[in-house]
C-alpha positions in Angstrom: -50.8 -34.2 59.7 -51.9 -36.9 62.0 -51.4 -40.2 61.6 -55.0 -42.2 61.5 -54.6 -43.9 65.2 -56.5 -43.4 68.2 -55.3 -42.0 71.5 -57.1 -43.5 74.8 -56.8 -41.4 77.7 -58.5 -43.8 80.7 -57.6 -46.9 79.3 -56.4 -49.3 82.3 -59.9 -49.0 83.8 -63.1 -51.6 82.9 -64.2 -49.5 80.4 -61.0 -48.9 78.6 -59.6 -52.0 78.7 -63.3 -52.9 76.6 -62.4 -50.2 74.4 -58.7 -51.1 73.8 -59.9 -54.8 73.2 -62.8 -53.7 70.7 -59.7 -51.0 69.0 -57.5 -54.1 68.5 -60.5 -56.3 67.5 -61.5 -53.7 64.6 -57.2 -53.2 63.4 -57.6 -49.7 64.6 -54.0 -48.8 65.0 -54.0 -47.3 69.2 -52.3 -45.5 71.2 -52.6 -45.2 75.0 -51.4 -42.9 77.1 -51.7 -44.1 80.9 -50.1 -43.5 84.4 -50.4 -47.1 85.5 -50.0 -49.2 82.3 -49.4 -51.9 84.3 -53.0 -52.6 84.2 -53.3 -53.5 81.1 -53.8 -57.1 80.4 -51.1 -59.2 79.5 -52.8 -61.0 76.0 -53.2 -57.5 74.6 -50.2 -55.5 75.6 -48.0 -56.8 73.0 -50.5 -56.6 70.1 -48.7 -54.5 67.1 -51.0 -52.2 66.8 -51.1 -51.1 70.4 -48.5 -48.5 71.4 -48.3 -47.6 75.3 -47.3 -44.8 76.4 -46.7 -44.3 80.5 -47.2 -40.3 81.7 -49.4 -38.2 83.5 -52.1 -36.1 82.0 -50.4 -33.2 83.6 -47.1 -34.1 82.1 -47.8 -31.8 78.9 -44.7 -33.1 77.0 -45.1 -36.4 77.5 -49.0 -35.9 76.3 -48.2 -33.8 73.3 -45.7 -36.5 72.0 -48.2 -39.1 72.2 -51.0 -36.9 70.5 -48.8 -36.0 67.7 -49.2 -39.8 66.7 -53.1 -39.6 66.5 -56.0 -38.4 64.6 -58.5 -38.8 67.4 -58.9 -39.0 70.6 -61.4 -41.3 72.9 -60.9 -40.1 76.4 -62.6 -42.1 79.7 -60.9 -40.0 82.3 -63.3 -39.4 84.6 -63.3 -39.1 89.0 -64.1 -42.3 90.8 -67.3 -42.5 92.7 -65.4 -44.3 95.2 -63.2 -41.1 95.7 -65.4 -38.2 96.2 -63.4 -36.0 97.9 -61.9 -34.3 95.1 -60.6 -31.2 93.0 -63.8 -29.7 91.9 -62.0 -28.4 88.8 -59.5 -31.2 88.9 -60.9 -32.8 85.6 -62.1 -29.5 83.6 -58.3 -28.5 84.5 -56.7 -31.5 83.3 -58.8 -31.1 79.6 -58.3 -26.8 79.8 -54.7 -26.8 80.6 -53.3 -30.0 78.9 -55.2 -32.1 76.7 -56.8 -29.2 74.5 -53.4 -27.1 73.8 -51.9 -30.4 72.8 -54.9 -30.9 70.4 -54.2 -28.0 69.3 -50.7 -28.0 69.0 -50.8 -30.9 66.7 -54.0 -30.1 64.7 -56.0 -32.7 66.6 -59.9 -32.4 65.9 -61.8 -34.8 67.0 -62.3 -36.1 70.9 -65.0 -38.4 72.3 -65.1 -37.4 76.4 -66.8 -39.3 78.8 -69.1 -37.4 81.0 -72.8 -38.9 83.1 -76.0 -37.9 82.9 -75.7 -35.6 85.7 -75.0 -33.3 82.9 -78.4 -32.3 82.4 -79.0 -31.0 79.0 -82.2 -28.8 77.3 -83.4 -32.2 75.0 -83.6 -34.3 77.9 -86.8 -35.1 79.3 -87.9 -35.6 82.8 -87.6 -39.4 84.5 -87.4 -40.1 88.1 -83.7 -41.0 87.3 -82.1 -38.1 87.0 -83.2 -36.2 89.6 -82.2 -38.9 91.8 -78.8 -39.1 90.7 -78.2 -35.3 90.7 -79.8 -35.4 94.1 -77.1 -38.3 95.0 -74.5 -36.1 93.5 -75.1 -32.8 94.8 -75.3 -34.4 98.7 -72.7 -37.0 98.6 -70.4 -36.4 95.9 -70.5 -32.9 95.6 -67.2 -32.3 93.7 -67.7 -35.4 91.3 -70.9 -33.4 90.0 -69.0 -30.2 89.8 -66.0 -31.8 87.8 -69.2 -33.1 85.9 -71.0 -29.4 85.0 -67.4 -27.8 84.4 -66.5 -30.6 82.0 -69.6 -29.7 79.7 -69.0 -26.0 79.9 -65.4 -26.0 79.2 -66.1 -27.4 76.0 -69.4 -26.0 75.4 -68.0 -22.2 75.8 -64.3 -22.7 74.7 -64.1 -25.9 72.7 -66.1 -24.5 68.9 -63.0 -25.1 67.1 -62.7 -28.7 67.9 -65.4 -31.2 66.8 -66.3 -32.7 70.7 -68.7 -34.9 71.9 -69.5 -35.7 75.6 -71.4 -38.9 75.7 -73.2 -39.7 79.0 -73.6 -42.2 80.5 -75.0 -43.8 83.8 -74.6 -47.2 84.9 -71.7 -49.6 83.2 -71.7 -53.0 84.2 -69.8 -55.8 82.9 -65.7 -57.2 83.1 -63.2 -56.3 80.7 -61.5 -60.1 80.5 -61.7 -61.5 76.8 -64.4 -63.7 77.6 -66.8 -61.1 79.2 -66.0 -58.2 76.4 -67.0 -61.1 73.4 -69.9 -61.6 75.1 -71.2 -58.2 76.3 -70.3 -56.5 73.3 -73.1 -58.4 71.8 -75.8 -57.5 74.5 -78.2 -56.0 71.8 -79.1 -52.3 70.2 -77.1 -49.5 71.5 -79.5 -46.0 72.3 -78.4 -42.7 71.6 -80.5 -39.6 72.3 -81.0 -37.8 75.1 -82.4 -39.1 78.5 -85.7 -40.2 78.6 -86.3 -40.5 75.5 -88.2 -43.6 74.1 -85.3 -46.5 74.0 -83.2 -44.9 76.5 -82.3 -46.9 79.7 -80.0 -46.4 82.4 -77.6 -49.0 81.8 -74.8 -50.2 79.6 -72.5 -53.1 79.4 -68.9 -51.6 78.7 -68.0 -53.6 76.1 -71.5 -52.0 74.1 -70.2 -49.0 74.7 -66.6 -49.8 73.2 -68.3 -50.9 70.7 -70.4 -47.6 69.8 -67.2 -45.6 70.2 -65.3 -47.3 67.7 -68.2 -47.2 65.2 -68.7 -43.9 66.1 -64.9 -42.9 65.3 -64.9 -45.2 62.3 -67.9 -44.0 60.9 -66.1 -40.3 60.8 -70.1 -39.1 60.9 -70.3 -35.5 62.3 -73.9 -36.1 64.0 -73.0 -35.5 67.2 -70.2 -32.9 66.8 -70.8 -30.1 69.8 -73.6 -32.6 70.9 -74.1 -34.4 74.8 -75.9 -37.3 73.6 -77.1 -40.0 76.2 -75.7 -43.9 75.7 -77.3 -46.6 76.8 -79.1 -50.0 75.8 -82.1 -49.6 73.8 -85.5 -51.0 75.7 
């Protein structure tokens, strides 16, 4: 069996870097597995309960050695906006062909995997937001939004053995130094629902969201299980 620490897959980004800091802040033993760990910041690289791991998510040794240290995985790969011109199956390839036959392998259940609200789902309800963004998507970042769409129907259609869930999410402001994550970890109520709900917004500071994933992996709750809920700050 696994041993009760968390993998991070993304985690030399904004976002992870939050979510390592909020990890380390809660003495959740981590693991994370990174192609550039150079990025990670120097005052919490050498914090004992942070193991680093350097390798590509293609490299599926490499990978499977790390997951066979974890119980869960929270995973914030994800294309750039910045870099549109990309695989249109490069991410839903990456998660098919690697990460789930390692979670498998090792008897790895439970993954948290970033996806956007370009992932439109049946609960949501209509706001002038997402059809501008999957508008945005569809003429400009065309393979951003497909890597998007495949993501949620690899796991939707091949995935019911593990317990997934694909938060979305849209805008994600903030810096991932100490100082910023203290503060916007505290930025008020977190949402989750589905867009356009009453409380959702389309906006959340990074460190929030670090903060929701931990208690969401902490909490072990199964409420979203096979569920694409929306994350954001409450209104």
């Amino acid at each position: 069996m696994a041993d009760p620490k968390v993998l991070v897959l993304g985690g030399t980004g904004p976002a992870g870097i939050c979510l390592l800091r909020e990890l380390l802040h809660r003495s959740c033993a981590t693991v994370v597995y990174a192609r550039n760990t150079s990025k990670i910041p120097d005052d919490i690289r050498d914090k004992k309960l942070l193991e680093i791991i350097s390798g590509e998510i293609s490299d599926g040794e490499k990978l499977a050695a790390a997951m066979a240290k974890c119980s869960t995985i929270i995973s914030l790969l994800g294309p750039d906006i910045k870099n549109p011109e990309i695989d249109p199956e490069l991410y839903p390839k990456l998660y098919s062909q690697n990460v789930l036959p390692a979670m498998r392998a090792h008897g790895v259940k439970r993954i948290f995997v970033m996806g956007t609200v370009s992932i439109k789902h049946q609960d949501d309800i209509w706001t002038i937001f997402q059809p501008m963004v999957l508008v945005f998507m569809k003429l400009f970042a065309s393979s951003i939004y497909q890597n998007m769409t495949g993501l949620a129907n690899l796991f939707q259609n091949t995935a019911e053995d593990l317990d997934w869930t694909i938060f979305r999410i849209a805008q994600i402001p903030g810096e991932s130094d100490e100082t910023s994550w203290k503060a916007d970890r505290e930025t008020g109520e977190v949402f989750v629902g589905y867009v356009g709900q009453t409380g959702w917004t389309s906006s959340i500071k990074r460190a929030a969201l670090a903060r929701w994933l931990v208690d969401a992996y902490e909490s072990g709750s199964s409420d979203w299980v096979h569920k694409m809920p929306a994350v954001s700050r409450r209104s």
